[in-house]
C-alpha positions as CSV (number, residue, x, y, z in Angstrom):
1,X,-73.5,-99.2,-8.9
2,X,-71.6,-102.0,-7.0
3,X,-69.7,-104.6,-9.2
4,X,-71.3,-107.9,-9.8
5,X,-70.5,-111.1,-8.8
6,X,-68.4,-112.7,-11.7
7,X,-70.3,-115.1,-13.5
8,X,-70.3,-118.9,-12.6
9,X,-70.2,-119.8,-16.1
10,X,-66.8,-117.3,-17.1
11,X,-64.0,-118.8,-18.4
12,X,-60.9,-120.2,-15.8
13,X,-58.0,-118.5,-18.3
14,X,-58.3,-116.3,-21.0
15,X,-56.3,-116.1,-24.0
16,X,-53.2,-114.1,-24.1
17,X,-53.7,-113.1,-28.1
18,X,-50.8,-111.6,-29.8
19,X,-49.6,-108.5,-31.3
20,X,-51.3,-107.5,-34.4
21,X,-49.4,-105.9,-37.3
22,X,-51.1,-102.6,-37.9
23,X,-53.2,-101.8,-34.7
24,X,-52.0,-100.1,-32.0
25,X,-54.2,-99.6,-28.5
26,X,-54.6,-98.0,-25.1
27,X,-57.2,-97.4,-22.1
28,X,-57.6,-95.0,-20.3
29,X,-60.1,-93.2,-16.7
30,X,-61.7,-90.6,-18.4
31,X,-64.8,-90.7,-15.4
32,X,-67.6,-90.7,-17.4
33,X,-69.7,-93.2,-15.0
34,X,-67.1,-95.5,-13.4
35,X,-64.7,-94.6,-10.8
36,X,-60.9,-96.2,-10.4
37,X,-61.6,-98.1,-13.4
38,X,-60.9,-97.2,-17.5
39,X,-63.4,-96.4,-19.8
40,X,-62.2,-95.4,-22.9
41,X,-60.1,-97.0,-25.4
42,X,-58.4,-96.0,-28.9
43,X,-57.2,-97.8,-30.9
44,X,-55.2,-96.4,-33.9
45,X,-54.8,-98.8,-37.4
46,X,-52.2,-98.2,-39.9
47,X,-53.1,-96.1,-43.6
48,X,-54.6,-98.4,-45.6
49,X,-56.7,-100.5,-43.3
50,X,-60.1,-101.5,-44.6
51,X,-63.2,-101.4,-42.2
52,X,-66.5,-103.4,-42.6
53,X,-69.6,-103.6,-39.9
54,X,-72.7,-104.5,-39.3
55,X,-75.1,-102.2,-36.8
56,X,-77.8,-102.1,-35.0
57,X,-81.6,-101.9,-37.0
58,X,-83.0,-100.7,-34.1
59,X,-85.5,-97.5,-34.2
60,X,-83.7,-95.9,-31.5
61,X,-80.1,-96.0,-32.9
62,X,-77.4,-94.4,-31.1
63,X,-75.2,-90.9,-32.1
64,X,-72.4,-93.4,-32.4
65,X,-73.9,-96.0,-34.7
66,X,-75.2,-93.6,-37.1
67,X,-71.8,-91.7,-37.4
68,X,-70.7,-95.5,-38.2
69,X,-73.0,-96.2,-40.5
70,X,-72.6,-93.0,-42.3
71,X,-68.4,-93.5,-42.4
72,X,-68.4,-97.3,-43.5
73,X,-69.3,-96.4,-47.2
74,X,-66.0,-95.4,-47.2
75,X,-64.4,-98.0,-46.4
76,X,-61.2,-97.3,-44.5
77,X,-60.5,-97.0,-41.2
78,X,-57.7,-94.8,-39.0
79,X,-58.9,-95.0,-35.6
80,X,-61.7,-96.2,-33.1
81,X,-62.8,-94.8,-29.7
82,X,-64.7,-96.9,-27.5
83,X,-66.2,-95.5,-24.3
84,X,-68.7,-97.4,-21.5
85,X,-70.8,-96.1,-19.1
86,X,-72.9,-93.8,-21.3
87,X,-74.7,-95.2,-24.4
88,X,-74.8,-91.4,-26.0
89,X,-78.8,-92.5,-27.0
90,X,-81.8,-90.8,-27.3
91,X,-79.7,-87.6,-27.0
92,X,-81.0,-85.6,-29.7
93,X,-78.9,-82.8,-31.2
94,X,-76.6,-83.0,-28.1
95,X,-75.6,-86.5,-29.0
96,X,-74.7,-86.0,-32.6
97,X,-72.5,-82.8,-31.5
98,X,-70.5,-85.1,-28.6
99,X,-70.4,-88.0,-31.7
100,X,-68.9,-85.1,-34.3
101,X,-66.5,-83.7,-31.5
102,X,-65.3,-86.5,-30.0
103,X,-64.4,-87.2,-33.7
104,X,-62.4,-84.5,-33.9
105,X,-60.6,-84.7,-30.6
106,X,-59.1,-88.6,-31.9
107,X,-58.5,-87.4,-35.6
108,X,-56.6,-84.8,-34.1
109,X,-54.9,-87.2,-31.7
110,X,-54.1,-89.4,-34.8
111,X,-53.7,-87.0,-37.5
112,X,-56.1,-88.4,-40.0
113,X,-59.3,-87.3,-41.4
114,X,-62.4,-87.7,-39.2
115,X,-63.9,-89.8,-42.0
116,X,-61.5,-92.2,-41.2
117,X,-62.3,-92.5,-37.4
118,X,-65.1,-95.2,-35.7
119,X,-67.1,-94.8,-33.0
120,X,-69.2,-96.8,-30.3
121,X,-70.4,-96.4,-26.6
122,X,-72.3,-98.2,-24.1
123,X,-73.7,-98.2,-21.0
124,X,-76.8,-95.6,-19.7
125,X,-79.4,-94.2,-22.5
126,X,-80.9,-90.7,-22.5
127,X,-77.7,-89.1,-20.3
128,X,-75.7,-86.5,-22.6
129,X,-72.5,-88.0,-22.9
130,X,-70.3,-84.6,-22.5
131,X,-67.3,-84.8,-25.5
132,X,-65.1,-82.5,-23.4
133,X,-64.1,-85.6,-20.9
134,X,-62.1,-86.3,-24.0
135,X,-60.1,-83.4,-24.7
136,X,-56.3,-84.5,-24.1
137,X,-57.4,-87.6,-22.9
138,X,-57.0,-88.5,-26.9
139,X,-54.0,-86.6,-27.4
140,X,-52.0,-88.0,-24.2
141,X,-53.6,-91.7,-25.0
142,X,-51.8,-91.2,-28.4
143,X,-49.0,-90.6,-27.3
144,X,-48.7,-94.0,-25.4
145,X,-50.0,-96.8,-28.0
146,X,-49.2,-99.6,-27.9
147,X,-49.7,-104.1,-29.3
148,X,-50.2,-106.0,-25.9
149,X,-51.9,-107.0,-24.1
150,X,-55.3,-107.3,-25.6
151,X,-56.7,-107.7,-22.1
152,X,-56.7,-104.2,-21.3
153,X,-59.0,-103.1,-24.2
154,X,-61.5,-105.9,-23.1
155,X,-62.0,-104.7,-19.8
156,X,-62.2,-101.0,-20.8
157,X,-65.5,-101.3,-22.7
158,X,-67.5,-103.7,-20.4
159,X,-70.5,-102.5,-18.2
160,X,-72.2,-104.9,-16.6
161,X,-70.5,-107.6,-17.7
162,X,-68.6,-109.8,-14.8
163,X,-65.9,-110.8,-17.0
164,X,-63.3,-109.6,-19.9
165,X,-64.1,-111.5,-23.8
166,X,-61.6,-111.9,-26.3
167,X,-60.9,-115.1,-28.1
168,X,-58.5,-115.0,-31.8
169,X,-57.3,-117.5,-34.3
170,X,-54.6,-117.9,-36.5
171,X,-54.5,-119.1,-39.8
172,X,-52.1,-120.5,-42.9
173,X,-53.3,-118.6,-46.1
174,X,-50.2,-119.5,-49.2
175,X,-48.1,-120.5,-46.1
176,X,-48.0,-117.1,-44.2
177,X,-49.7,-117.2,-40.7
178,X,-52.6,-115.0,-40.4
179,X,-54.2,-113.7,-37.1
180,X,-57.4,-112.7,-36.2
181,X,-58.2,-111.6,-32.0
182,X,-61.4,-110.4,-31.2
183,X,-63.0,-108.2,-27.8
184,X,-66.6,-107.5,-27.3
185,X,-68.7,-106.8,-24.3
186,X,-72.6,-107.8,-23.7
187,X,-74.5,-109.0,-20.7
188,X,-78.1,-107.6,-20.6
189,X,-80.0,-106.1,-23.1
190,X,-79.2,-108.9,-25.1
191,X,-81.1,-109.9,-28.3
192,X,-79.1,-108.6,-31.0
193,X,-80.8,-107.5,-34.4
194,X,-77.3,-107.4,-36.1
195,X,-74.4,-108.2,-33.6
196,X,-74.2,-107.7,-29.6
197,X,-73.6,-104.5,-27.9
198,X,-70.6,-103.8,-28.8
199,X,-67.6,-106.3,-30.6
200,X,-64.3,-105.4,-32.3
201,X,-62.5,-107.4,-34.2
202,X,-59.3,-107.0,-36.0
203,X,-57.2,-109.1,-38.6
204,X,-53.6,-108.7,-40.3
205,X,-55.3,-110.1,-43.3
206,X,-55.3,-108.0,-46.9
207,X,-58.7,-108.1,-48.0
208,X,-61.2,-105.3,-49.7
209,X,-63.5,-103.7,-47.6
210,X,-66.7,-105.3,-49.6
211,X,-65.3,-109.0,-49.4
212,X,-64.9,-108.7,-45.8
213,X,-68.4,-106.5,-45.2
214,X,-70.2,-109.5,-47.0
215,X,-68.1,-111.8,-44.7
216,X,-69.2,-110.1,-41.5
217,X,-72.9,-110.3,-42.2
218,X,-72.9,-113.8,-43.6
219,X,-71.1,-115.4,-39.9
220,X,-72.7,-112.4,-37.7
221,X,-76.1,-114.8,-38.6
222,X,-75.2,-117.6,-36.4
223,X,-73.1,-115.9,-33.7
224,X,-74.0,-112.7,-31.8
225,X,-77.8,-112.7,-34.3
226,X,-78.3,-116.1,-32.8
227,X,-77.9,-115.3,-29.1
228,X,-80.5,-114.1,-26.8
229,X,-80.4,-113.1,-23.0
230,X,-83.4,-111.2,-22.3
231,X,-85.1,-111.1,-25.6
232,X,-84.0,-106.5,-25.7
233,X,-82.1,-105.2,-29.0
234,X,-79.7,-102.2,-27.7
235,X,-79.8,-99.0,-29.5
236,X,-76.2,-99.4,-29.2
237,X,-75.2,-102.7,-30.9
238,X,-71.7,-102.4,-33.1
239,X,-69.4,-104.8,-34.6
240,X,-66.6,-103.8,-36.6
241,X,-64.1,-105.7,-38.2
242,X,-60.8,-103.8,-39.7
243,X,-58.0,-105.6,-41.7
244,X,-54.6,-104.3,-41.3
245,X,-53.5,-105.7,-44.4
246,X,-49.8,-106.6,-42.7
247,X,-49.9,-109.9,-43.6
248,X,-47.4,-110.6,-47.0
249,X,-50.1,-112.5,-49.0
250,X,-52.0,-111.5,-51.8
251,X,-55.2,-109.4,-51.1
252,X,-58.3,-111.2,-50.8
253,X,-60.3,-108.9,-53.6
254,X,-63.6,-111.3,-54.6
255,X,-66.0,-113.3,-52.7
256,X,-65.0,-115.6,-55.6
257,X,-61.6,-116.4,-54.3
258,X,-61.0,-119.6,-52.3
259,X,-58.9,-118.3,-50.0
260,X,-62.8,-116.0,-48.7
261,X,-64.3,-118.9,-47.5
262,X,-60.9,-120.2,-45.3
263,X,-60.7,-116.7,-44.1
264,X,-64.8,-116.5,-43.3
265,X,-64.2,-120.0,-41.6
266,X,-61.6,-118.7,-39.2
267,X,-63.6,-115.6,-38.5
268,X,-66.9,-117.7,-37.8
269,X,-65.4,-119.3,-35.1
270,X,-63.6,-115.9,-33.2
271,X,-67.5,-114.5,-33.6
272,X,-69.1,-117.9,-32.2
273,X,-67.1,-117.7,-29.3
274,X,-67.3,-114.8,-28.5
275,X,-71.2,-114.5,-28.4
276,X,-71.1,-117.5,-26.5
277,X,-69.4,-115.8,-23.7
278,X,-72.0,-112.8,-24.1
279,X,-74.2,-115.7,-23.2
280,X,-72.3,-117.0,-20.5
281,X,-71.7,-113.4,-19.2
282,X,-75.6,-113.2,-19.4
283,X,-76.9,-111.2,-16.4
284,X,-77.6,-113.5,-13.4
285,X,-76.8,-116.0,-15.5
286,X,-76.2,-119.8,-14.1
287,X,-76.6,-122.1,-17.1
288,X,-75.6,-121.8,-20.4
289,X,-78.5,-123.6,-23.0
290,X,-78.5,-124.5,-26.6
291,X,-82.0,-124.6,-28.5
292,X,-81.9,-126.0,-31.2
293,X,-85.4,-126.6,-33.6
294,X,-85.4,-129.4,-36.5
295,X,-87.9,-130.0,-39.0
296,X,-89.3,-126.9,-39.6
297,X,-90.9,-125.6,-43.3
298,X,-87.6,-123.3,-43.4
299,X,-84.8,-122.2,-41.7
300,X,-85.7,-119.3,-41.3
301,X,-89.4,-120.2,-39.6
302,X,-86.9,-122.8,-37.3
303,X,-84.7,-119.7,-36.2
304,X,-88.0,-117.5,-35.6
305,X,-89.4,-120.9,-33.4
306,X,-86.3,-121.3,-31.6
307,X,-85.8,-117.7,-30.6
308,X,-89.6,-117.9,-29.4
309,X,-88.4,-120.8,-27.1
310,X,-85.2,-119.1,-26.0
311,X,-86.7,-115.4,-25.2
312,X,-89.3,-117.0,-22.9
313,X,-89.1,-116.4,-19.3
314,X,-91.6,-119.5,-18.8
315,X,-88.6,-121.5,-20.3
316,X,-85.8,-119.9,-18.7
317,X,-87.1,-119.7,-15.3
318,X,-88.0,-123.3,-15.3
319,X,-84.4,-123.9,-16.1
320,X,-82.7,-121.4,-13.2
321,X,-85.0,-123.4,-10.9
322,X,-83.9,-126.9,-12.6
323,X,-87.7,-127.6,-13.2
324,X,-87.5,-130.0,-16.5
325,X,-91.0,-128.3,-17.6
326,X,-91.2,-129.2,-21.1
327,X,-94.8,-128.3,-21.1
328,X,-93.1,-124.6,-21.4
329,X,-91.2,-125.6,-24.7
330,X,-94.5,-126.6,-26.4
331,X,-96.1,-123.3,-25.1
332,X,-93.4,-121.6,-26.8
333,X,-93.9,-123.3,-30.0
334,X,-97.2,-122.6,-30.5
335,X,-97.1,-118.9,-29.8
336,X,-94.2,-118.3,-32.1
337,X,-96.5,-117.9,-35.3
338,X,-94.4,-120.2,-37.9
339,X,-95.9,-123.8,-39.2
340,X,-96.6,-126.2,-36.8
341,X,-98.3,-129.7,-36.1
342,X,-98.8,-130.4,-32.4
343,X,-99.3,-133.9,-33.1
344,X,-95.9,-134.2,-34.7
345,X,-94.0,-132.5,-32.3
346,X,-91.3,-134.1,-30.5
347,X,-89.1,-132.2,-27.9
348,X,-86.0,-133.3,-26.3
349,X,-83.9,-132.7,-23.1
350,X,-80.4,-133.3,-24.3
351,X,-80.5,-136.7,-25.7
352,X,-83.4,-137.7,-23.4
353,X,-86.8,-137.8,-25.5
354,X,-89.6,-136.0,-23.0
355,X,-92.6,-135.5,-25.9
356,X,-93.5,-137.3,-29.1
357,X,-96.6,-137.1,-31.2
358,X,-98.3,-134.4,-29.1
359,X,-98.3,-136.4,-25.9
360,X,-95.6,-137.1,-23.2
361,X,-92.9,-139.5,-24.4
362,X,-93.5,-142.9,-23.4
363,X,-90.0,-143.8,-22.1
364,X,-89.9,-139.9,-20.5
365,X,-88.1,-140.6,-17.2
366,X,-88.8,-137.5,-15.0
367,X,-85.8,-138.8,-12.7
368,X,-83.4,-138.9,-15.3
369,X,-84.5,-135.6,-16.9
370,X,-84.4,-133.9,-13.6
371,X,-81.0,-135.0,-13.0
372,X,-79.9,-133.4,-16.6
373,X,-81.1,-130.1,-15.4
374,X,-78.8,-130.0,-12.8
375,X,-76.3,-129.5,-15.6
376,X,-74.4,-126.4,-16.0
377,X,-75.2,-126.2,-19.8
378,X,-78.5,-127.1,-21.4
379,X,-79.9,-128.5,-24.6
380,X,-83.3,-128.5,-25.6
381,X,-84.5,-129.6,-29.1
382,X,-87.8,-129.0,-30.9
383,X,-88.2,-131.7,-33.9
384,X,-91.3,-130.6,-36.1
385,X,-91.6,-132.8,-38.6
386,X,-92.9,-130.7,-41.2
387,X,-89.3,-130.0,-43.3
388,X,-85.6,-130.1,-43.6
389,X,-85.7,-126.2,-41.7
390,X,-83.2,-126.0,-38.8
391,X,-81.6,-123.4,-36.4
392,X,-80.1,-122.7,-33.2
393,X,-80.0,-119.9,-31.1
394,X,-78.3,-119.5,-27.6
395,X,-79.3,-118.2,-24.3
396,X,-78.9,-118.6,-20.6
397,X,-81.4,-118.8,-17.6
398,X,-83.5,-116.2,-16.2
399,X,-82.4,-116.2,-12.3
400,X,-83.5,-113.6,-9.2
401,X,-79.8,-112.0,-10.3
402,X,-81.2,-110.1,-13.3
403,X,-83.6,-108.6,-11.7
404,X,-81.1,-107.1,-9.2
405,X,-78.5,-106.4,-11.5
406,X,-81.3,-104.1,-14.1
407,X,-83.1,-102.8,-10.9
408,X,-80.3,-100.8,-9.4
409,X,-78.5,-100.1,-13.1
410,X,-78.5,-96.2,-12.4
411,X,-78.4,-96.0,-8.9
């Protein structure tokens, strides 16, 4: 498969994250799809580092994602192996033997227990995924770990994506700094039912395993469970978070403890951006857009309306062509099942008011609305007026370029 165009909308620099105290990384060619390119990575965490995550609920699960969710009851983590180009789904027995040897090969590598060792792949479903690519390409990776640069891991687990995402921050808890970097990789099959396909993120910060698992699922909500590309939950999505514990401050032990919610805040933000960039990555991708729905009974019937409006292709093929078609927005309303008054409904293009009171908008001004479309990112809001419910969920446009992209995926 040739390499896609890089995305219009990917970043002009990246971050250049630094060293994190406790986590060691390297990439490496193992061939299992991609040629003169890596496609595995380990990474390998200091004793004592606590793991939390938050996996697919797909039907179809992966080998990898149930060996994860069966190992994060424990709690701690020693190592992580990362490989693209073969999802290791719908691989029956075959699978879960590559998941359990490829376990062994790194806890080998690392000399820990494979209890301690995470798992995740990407890329093709229903191809065996053969475990013996990895024999001492674990043990000669361990031998050459290393802190910098985060770059390298980025690129090694990305598919189709066009471009590398990682994004950190660093934080002041009792007056020592406090890092957090993130990677993850996602550009089609995009509507995540916990997190995207695939997102790692790791923090220097002491903090117990259930205070940072009740972390993770609270933020995952509005970042990668609020993004949408083309409306298809992978059998593959992962993300895990692991804390060193490096960092000389007091453990974070209880939910209860102020210093969790300036932590949580920090880690919101690294898992906003980078879903955003899954968005932005999104394949065939040329405009980012923001939907945002107001005034629904709940929030949670305003998230279910807005993902309604961001999955259709009605929508986001009116946007690729620049078509301001709000017609399509009220459409996607009414299908989405959740309360709604047609004759309250009021929809706007950015700050430009198209609909009110279930007719077009007096002042709508198709010149000025057509102009807004030519925009590289979008906003489109639904105001119900039937509550104080509100959400926002993120997509792109829906462009010729998917279809090429998905059409030729295992040739």
């Amino acid at each position: 498969m040739a390499a896609h165009p890089v995305s219009p909308l990917a970043p002009k620099s990246y971050p250049d994250l630094p060293a994190i105290a406790g986590v060691r990384f390297v990439t490496a060619a193992a061939g299992i799809k991609y040629q003169n390119r890596t496609d595995v990575l380990l990474m390998a965490f200091d004793a004592g580092t606590t793991v939390a995550g938050v996996l697919t609920r797909s039907k179809c699960s992966s080998a990898a994602v149930d060996w994860c969710k069966a190992k994060l009851a424990g709690g701690l983590a020693r190592g992580l192996v990362v490989n693209s180009g073969n999802a290791n789904a719908f691989t029956g027995a075959r699978g879960a033997a590559s998941v359990q040897l490829t376990a062994d090969f790194a806890a080998k590598a690392l000399g820990c227990s494979t209890d301690e060792i995470f798992l995740a792949s990407t890329g093709v479903i229903g191809e065996p995924l053969d475990a013996n690519k990895f024999a001492g390409v674990l043990d000669s990776m361990a031998t050459q770990l290393g802190t910098t640069p985060w770059m390298d891991p980025a690129k090694a687990i990305m598919t189709t994506d066009t471009f590398p995402k990682l994004n950190g921050a660093i934080l002041e808890i009792d007056g020592v700094e406090v890092k957090i970097n993130g990677i993850a990789k996602g550009s089609g099959m995009i509507a995540p039912d916990m997190a995207t396909m695939l997102s790692f993120v790791v923090t220097d910060m002491p903090i117990a395993a259930p205070v940072l698992q009740a972390l993770l699922a609270r933020h995952v909500a509005t970042s990668f469970n609020a993004i949408t590309v083309d409306s298809d939950t992978s059998t593959s999505d992962t993300l895990l978070a692991f804390a060193t514990g490096k960092a000389a401050v007091e453990p974070i032990e209880s939910l209860n403890d102020p210093r969790a919610e300036v932590f949580g805040e920090a880690l919101r933000d690294v898992l906003f951006d980078l879903a955003i960039q899954v968005v932005r990555d999104g394949e065939g991708a040329t405009k980012q857009v923001c939907i945002h729905v107001e005034g629904a009974v709940t929030d949670a019937s305003a998230f279910r309306i807005a993902k309604s409006i961001a999955d259709s292709p009605l929508v986001k093929t009116a946007i690729a062509g620049e078509d301001a078609n709000w017609g399509r927005v009220v459409m996607a309303v009414g299908k989405a099942g959740e309360p709604a008054d047609r004759d309250r409904l009021a929809i706007r293009f950015g700050d430009l008011l198209v609909a009110r009171d279930g007719e077009r908008a007096p002042i709508y001004d198709e010149a000025a609305t057509s102009a807004y479309m030519r925009g590289e990112e979008i906003e489109i809001t639904a105001s119900l007026g039937l509550g104080t419910g509100k959400a926002s969920v993120y997509t792109c446009d829906l462009t010729h370029g998917y279809i090429t992209i998905n059409g030729d995926y295992r040739s």
